[in-house]
C-alpha positions as CSV (number, residue, x, y, z in Angstrom):
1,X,-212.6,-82.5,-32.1
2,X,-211.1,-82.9,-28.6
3,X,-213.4,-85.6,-26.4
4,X,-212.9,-86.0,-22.4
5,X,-213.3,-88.9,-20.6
6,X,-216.0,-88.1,-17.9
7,X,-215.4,-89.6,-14.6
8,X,-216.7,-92.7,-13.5
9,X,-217.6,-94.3,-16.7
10,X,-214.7,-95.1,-19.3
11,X,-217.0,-95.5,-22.1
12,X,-218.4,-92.4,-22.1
13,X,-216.7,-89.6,-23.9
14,X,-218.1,-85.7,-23.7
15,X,-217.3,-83.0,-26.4
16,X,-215.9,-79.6,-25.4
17,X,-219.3,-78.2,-25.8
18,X,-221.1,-80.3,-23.8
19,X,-218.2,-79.5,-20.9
20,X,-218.7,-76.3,-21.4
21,X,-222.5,-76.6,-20.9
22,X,-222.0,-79.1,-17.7
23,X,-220.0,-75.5,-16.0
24,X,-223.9,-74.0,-15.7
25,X,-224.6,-76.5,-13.6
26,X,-223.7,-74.4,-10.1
27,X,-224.7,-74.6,-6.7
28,X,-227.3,-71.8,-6.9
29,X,-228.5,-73.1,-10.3
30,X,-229.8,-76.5,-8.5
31,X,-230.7,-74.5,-5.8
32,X,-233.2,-72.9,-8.3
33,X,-234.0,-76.1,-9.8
34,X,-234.4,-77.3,-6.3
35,X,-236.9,-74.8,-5.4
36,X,-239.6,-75.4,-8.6
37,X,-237.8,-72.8,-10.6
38,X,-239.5,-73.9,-13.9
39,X,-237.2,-71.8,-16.2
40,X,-234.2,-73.5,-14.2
41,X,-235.9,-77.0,-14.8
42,X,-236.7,-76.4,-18.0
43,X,-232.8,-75.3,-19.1
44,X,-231.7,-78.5,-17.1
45,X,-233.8,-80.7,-18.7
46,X,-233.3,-79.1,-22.1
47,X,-229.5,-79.6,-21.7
48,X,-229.3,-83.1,-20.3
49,X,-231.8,-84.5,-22.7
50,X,-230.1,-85.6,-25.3
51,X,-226.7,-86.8,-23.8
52,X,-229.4,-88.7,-21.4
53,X,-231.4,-90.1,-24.2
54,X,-228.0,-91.6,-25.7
55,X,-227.5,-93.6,-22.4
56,X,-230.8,-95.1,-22.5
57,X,-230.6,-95.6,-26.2
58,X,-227.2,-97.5,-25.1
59,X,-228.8,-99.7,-22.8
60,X,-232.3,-100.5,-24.1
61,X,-231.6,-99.9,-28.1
62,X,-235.7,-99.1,-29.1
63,X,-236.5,-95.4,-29.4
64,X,-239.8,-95.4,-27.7
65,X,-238.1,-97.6,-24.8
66,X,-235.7,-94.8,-24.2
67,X,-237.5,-92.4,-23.9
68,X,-239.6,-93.7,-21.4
69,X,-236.6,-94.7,-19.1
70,X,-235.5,-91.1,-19.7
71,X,-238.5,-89.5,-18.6
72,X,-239.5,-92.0,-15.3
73,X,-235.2,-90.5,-15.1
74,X,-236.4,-86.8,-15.1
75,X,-238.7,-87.7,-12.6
76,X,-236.5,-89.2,-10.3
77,X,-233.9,-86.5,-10.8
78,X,-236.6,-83.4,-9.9
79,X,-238.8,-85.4,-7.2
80,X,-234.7,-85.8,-5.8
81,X,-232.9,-82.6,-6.3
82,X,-233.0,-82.4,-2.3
83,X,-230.7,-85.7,-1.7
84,X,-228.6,-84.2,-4.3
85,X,-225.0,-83.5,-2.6
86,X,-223.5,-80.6,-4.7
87,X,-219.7,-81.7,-5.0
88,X,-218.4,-79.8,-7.7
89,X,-220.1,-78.3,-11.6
90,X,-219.9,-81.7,-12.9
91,X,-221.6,-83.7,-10.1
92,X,-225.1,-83.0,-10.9
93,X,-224.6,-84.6,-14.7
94,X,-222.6,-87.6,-12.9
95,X,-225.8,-88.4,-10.3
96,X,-228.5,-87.4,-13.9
97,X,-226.4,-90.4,-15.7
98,X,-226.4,-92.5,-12.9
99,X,-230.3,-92.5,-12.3
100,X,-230.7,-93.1,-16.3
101,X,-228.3,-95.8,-16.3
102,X,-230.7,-97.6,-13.3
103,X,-234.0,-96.9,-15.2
104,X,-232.5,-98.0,-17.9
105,X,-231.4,-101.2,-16.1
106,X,-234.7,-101.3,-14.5
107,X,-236.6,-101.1,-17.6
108,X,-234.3,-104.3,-18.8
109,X,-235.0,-106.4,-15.8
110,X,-238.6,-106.0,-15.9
111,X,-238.6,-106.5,-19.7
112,X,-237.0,-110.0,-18.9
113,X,-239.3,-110.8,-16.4
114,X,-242.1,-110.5,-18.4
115,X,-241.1,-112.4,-20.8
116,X,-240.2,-115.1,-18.9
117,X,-243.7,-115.4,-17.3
């Protein structure tokens, strides 16, 4: 199986497949997403969860921790669609990984706290 590099992050590698599924990710498609389209939401969501939930898994290593950084994620990601700058198919997985990667972060730095109260 061929793997890609994706941009920005050397140590994450995409299969062809999920390349292929990032080109659905168009302008009007966020658009739709944008404007409460809940079958649009529902296909982005449904295609960016599990490559998502492998970044928090990365990150916070518990199951049940993951998937609570990938849903406050989700969140962020619709309640933001409209700060979203389209750049090109790609971009809109790039910005989704970046948001997970600072819940996940998040999620880390309050953990600590808390245990060092």
């Amino acid at each position: 199986m061929h793997l890609f590099s994706c941009p920005g992050n050397a140590g994450l590698f995409l299969s062809i497949i999920q390349v292929e599924q990032m080109k659905l990710f168009s302008e009007t498609f966020i658009n739709d997403c944008h404007k409460a389209d809940k079958k649009a939401q529902k296909q982005l969501f449904e295609q960016l969860y599990a490559p998502m939930f492998r970044i928090c898994m990365r990150y916070v290593g518990r199951e049940a921790d993951a998937e609570d950084c990938l849903m406050r994620g989700f969140m962020k990601v619709f309640q933001n669609l409209d700060r979203f700058n389209y750049e090109n198919e790609h971009s809109l997985f790039v910005w989704t990984r970046r948001i997970m990667v600072n819940e996940s972060l998040m999620f880390l730095r309050q953990r600590i706290y808390a245990h060092n109260r």
